[in-house]
C-alpha positions as CSV (number, residue, x, y, z in Angstrom):
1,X,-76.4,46.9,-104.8
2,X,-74.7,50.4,-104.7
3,X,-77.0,51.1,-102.1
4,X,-77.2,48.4,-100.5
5,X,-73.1,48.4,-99.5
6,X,-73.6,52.6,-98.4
7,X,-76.0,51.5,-95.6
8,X,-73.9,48.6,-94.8
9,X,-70.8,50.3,-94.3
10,X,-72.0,53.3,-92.5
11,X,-73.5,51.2,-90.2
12,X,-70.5,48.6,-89.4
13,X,-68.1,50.9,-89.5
14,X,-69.4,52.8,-86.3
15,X,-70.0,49.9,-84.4
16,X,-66.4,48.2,-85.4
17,X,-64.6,51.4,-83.8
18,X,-66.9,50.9,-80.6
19,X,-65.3,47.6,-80.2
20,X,-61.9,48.7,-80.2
21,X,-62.5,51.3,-77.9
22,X,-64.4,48.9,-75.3
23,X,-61.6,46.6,-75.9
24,X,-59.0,49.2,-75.3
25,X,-60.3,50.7,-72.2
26,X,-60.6,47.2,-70.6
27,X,-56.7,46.4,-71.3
28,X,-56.5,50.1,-69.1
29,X,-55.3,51.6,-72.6
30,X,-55.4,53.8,-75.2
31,X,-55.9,51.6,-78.6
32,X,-52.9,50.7,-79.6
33,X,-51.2,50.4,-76.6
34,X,-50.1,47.7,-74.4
35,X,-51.8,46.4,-72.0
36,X,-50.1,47.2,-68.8
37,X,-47.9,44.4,-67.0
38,X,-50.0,43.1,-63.2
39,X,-49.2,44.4,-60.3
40,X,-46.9,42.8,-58.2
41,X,-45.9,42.2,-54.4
42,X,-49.2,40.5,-53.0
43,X,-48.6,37.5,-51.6
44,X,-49.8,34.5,-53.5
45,X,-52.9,32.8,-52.4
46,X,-53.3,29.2,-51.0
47,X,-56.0,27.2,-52.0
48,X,-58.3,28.0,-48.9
49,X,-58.0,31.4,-50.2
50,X,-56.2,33.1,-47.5
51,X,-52.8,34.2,-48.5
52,X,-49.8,32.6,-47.9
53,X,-47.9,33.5,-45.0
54,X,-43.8,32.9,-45.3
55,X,-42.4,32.9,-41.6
56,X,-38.6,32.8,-40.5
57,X,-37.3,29.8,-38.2
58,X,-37.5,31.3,-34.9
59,X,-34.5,30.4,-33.0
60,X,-34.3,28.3,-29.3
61,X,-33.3,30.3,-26.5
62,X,-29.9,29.8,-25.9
63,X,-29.4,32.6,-22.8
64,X,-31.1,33.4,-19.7
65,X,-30.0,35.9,-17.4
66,X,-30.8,34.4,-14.0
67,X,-30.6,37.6,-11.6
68,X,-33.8,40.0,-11.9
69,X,-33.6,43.6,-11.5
70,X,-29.6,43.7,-11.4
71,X,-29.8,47.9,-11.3
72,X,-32.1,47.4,-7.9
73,X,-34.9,50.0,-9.5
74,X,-37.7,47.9,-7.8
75,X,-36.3,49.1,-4.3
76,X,-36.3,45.7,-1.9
77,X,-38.2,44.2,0.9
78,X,-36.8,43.9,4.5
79,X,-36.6,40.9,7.0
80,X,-36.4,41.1,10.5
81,X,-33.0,40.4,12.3
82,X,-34.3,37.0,13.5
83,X,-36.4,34.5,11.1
84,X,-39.0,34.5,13.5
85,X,-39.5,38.0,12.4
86,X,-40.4,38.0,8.6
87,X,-40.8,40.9,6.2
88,X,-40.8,44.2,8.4
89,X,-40.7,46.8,6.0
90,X,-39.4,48.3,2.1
91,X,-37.4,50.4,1.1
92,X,-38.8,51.9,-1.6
93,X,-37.3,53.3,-5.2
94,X,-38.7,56.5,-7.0
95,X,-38.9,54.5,-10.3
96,X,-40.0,51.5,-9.4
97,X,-42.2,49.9,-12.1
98,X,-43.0,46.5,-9.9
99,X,-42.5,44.7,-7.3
100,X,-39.3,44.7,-5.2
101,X,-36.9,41.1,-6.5
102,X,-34.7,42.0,-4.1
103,X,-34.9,41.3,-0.1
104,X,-32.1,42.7,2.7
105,X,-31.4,40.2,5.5
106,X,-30.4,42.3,8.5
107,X,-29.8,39.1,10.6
108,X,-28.9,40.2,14.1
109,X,-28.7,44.1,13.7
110,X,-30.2,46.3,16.3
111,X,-31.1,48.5,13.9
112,X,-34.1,48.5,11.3
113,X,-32.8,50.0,7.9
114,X,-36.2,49.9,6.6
115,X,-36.8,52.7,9.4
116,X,-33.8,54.3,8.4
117,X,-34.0,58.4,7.1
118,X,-35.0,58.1,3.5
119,X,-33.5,60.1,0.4
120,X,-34.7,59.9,-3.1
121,X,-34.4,61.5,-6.2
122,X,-34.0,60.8,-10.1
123,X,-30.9,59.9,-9.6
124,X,-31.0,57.1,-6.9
125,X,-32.5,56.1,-3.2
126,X,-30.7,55.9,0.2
127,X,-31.8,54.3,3.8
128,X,-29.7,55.2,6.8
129,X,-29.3,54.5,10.7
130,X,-27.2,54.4,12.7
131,X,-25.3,51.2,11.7
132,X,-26.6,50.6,8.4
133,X,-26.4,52.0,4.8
134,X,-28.3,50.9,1.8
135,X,-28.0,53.3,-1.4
136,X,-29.0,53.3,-5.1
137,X,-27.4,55.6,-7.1
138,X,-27.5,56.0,-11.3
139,X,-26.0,58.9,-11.2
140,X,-22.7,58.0,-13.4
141,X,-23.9,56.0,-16.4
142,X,-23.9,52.7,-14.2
143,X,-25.6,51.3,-11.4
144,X,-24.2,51.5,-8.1
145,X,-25.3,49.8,-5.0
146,X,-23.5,50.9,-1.4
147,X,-23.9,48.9,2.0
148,X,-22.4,50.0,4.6
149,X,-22.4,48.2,8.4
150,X,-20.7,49.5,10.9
151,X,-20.4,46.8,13.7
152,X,-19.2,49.8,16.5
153,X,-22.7,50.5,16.8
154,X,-23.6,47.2,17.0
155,X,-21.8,45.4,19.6
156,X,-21.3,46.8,23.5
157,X,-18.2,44.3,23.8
158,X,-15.9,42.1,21.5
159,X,-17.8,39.4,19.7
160,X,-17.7,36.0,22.3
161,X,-17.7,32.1,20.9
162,X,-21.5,31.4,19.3
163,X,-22.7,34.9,20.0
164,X,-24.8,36.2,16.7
165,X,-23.2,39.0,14.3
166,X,-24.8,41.7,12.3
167,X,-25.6,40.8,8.5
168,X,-26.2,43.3,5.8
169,X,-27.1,41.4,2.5
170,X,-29.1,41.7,-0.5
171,X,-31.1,38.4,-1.8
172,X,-33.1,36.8,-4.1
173,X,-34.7,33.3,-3.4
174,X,-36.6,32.5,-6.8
175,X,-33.3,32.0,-9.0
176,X,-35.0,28.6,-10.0
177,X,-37.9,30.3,-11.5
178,X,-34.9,31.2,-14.0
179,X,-32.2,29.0,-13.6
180,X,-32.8,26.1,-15.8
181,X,-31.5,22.2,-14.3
182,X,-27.8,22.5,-14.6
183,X,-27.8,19.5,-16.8
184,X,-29.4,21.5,-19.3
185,X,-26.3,24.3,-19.1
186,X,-23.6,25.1,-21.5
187,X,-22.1,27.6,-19.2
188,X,-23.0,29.7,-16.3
189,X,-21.3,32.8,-17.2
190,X,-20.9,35.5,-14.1
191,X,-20.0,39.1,-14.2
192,X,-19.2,41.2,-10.9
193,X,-17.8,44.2,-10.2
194,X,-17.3,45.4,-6.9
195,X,-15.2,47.2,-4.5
196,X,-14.6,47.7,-0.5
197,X,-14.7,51.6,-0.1
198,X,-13.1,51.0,3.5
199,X,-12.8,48.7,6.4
200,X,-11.9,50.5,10.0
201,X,-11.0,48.3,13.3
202,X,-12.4,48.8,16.4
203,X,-10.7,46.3,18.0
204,X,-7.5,46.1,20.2
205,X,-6.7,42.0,20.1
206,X,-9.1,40.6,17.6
207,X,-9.0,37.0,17.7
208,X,-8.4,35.6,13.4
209,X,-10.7,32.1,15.2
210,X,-13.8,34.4,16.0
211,X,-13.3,38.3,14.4
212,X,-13.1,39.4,10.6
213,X,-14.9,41.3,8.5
214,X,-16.2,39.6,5.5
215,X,-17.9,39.8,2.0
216,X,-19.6,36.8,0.1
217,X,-21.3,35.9,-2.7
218,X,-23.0,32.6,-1.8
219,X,-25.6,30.6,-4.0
220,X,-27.8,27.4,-2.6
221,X,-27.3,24.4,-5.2
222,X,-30.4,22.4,-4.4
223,X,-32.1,18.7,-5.7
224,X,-36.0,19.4,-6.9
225,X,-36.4,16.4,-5.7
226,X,-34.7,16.1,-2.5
227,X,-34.5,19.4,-1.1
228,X,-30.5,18.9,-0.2
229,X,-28.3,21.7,-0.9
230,X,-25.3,22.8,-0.1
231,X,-23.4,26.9,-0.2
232,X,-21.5,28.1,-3.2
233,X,-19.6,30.7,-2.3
234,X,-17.9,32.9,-4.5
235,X,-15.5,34.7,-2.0
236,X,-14.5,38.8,-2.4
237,X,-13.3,40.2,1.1
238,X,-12.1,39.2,4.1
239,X,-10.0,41.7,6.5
240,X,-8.0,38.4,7.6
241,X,-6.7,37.7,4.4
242,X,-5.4,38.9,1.1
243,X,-6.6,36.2,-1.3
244,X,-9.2,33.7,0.3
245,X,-8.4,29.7,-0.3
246,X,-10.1,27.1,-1.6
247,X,-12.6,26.5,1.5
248,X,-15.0,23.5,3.1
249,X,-17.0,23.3,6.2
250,X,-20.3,22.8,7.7
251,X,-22.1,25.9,7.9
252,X,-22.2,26.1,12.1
253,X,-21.3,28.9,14.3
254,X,-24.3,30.4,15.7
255,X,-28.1,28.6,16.8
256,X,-29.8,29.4,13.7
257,X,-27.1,28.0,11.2
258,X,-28.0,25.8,8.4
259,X,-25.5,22.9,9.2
260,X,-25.1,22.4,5.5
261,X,-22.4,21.9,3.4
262,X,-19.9,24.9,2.3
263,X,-17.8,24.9,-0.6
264,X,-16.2,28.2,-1.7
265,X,-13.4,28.7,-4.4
266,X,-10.2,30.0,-4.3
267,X,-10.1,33.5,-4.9
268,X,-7.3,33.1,-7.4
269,X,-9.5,31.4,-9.5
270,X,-11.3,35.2,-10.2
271,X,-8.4,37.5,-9.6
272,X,-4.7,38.2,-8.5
273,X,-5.5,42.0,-6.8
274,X,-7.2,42.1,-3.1
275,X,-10.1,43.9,-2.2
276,X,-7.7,44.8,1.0
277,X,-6.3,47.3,-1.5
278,X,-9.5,49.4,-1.8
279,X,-10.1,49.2,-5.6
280,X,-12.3,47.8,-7.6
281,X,-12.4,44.0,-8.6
282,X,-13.7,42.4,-11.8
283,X,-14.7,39.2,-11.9
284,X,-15.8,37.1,-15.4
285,X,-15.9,33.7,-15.2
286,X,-17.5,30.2,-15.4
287,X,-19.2,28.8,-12.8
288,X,-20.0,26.1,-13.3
289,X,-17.0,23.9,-13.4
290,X,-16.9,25.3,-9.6
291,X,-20.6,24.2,-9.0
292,X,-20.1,20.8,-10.1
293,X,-17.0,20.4,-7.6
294,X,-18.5,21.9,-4.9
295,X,-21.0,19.2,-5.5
296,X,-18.8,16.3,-5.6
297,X,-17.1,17.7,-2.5
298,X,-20.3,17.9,-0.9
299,X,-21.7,14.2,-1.8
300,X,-18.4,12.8,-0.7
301,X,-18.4,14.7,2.9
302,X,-22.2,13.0,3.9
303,X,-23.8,16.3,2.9
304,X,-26.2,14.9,-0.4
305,X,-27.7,12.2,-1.4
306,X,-27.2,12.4,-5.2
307,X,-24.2,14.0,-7.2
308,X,-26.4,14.1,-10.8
309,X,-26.3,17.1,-11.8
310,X,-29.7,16.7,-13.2
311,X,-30.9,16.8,-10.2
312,X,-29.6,20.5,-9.0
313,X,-30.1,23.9,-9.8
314,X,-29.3,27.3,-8.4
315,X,-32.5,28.4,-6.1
316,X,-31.2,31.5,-3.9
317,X,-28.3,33.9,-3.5
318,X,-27.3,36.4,-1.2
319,X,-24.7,38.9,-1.0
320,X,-22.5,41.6,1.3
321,X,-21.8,41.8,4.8
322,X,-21.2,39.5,8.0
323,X,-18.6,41.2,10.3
324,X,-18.5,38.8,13.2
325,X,-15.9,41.1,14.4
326,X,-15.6,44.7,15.7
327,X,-15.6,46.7,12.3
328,X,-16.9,49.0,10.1
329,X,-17.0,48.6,6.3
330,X,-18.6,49.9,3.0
331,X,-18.9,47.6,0.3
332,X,-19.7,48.7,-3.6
333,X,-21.4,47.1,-6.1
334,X,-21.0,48.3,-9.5
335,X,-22.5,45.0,-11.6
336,X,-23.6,41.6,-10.8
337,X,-25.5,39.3,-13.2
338,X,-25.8,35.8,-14.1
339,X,-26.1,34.1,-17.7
340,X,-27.1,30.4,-17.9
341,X,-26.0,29.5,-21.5
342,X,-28.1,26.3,-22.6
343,X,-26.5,23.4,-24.5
């Protein structure tokens, strides 16, 4: 019996201490210590055994800026001075990363500024002729684009009744690949900064009926449906005038005119100070309140078919010079964009 309990216990005893070692070394332990607490931070796993992915509400676009390229590093492409004419030419931007979104209408000009002697560097772009100016500059923390016509080397003799005038402008006509319905808009917020540099007469007895120098900003409001539009104008210069009125008229003059409907606002509306003072103007505002007016105004003069809203939105815009009359003029634009805030 003695001997029988000396074999037994020397060979349990071994095998007893194997256990707890196996055991301990599977907790990831020493025996006699805890077993360690699971990792944490892995995601937990859905029953497909993929694991769970938590994802944030993504929020609904609420703001859409409607004018591309607004520091004009893309360069632009150039029509013709008739429409016959087409796209002539580029200018072209050292750091252009695409294609040009903005065109210049040279309507009228004798000169080509796509032909114009070329400047470029880091720091911005210029075309020049003899009448025309068109310059990109980032030189000063901001963008700043300069146009410049000057209509003495455009016209031999004082403007006559339903002869052409030169146009210098900047455009963009695929606003309503941006521009959402304008029933679908909270607000159309504007921003621009500008300023005429000068404005020098070449005239002895300018006649206020058929000579001024002037600066726009006008938008087409057109139906998808339809095709009727009519000019928004937002107005900024005009030699005749300190502050433009409140103004409405069929678009008429010259043989290629649209004979649509005009509706620009008061200048007051924007500012009290006159770009006939030579310094610079901010404007911040709404537009459209002023849009859906100009509307009205328009369906009640014969000009539309339909005053829903629904049925409009902003298609093309255009900016700068006409000077039916005997002057020259330089016109800076420091900032110009356009936020359509959806309800």
């Amino acid at each position: 019996m003695l001997k029988k309990n000396k074999y037994f216990n020397a060979l349990i005893m071994p095998l007893a201490w194997l256990a707890l070692i196996f055991l301990a070394s599977c907790a990831g332990g020493e025996p006699g210590q805890a077993a360690p607490e699971p990792e944490t931070g892995a995601p937990p796993e859905n029953p497909n055994g993929e694991n769970a992915k938590i994802t944030e509400p993504v929020e609904p676009v609420k703001f859409i800026e409607v004018i591309a390229d607004p520091e004009f590093k893309n360069g632009f492409i150039c029509g013709g001075a008739t429409h016959e004419d087409g796209i002539i030419g580029e200018l072209t931007s050292p750091v252009s990363a695409g294609a040009p979104s903005w065109k210049i209408a040279q309507w009228a000009c004798r000169y080509d500024i796509s032909k114009g002697a070329y400047a470029a560097d880091g720091g911005g772009y210029s075309y020049i002729t003899e009448s025309q100016k068109v310059a990109v500059s980032w030189r000063e923390g901001e963008p700043l684009l300069t146009l410049e016509l000057k209509a003495s080397k455009e016209y031999d003799a004082p403007r006559i009744s339903w002869q052409p005038w030169p146009h210098l402008l900047i455009e963009q006509t695929d606003l309503a690949a941006r521009c959402p319905d304008l029933d679908k808009l909270e607000r159309l917020d504007l921003i621009l900064d500008t300023r005429i540099a000068y404005c020098d007469s070449y005239m002895d007895n300018a006649d206020p009926g058929l000579h001024a120098a002037q600066v726009t900003l006008f938008f087409t409001v057109q139906s998808s449906g339809t095709g009727d539009m009519y000019w928004f104008g937002v107005p900024i210069f005009d030699n005749r005038q300190r502050l433009l009125p409140e103004y409405m008229a069929e678009d008429s003059g010259k043989d290629d005119a649209s004979h649509k409907f005009i509706y620009t606002v008061a200048q007051k509306e924007f500012t009290r100070t006159s770009a006939r003072e030579f310094t610079r103007l901010r404007y911040e505002a709404d537009l459209l309140p002023y849009i859906k007016k100009g509307l009205e105004r328009a369906y009640k003069a014969g000009y539309l078919n339909s005053n829903d809203i629904a049925d409009y939105t902003l298609t093309t815009c255009n900016l700068g010079y006409e000077l039916p009359g005997t002057y020259d003029s330089a016109f800076e634009l420091y900032s110009f964009t356009l936020g359509a805030v959806l309800k």
